[in-house]
C-alpha positions in Angstrom: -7.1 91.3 23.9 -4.4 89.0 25.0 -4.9 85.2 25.2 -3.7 85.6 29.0 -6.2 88.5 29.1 -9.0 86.1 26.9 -8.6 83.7 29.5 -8.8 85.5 33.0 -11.9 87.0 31.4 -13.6 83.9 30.5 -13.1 82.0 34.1 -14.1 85.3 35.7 -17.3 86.1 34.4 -17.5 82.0 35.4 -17.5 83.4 38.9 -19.9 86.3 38.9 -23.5 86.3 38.9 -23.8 90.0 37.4 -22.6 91.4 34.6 -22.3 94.8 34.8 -20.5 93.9 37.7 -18.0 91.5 36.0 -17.6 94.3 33.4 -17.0 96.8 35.6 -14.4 95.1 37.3 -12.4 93.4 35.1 -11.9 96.7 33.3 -10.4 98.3 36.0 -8.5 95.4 37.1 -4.7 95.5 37.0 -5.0 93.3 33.8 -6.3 95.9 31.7 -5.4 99.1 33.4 -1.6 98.0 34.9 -1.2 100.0 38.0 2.4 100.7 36.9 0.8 103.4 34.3 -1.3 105.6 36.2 -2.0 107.7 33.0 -3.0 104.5 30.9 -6.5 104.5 29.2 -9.5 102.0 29.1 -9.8 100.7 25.8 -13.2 101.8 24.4 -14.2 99.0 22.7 -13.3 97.0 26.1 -16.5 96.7 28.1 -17.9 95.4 24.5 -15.5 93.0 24.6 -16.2 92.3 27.8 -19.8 92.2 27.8 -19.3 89.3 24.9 -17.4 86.6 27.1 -19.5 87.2 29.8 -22.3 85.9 27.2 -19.7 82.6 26.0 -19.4 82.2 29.7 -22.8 82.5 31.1 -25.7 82.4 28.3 -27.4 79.8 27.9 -26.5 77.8 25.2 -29.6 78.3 23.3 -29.2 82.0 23.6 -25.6 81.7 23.1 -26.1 80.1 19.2 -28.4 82.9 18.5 -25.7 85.1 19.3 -23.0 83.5 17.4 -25.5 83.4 14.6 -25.7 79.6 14.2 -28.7 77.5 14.4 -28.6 73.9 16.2 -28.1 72.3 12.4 -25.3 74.8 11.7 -23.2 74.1 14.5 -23.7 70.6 14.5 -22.2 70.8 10.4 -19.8 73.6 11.0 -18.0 72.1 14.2 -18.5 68.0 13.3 -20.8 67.8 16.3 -23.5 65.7 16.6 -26.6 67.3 16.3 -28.2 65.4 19.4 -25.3 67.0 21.5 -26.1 70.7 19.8 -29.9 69.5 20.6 -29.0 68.3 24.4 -27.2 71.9 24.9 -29.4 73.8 23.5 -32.3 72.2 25.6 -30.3 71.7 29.0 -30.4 68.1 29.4 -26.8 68.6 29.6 -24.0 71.1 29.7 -21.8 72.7 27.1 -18.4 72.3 28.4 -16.8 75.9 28.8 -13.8 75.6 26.7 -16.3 74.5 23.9 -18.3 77.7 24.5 -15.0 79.2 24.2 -13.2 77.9 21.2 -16.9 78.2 18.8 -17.4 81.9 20.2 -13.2 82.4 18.9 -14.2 80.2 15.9 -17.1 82.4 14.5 -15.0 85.5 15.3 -17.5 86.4 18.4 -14.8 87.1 20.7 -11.6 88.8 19.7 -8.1 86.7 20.6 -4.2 86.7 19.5 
């Protein structure tokens, strides 16, 4: 996946409220599939993919470390965060800003990017 691609993905599934949805139509989009290629194939390891940034996007952050594999004491060492901002995410009294979402899911190797 492209970083153009990484990104349209990411502020998409920002947008939609269902995944399978999001999934759905993002593959088929014009970024995936070009319409100039009528013959050109859906990645199989795409909706995967997919599926995965709709998590970074939309989880919450709680769930989100668990699928990263971190705990709350991990990320705070790992990224130089402080713990009571991993602590405030992870227990929504406050939100994780998306490109930080972004850029620890990338980190971790969660999410595929060039």
């Amino acid at each position: 996946m492209t970083n153009e691609q990484l990104t349209l993905a990411f502020s998409e599934a920002c947008n939609y409220t269902d995944e399978d949805a999001f999934v759905s139509d993002l593959a088929l989009s014009a970024a995936f599939l070009p319409p100039e290629d009528p013959d050109a194939q859906l990645d199989p390891a795409l909706p995967e993919q997919l599926r995965r940034i709709w998590t970074v996007a939309r989880a919450p952050f709680r769930e989100l470390l668990g699928e990263l594999g971190l705990t709350q004491s991990a990320c705070s060492r790992r990224f130089a965060i402080p713990l009571r901002t991993v602590q405030g995410w992870t227990l929504g009294e406050r939100a994780c800003p998306p490109y930080v979402r972004l850029m620890l899911a990338q980190l971790v190797g969660y999410v595929d990017h060039n």
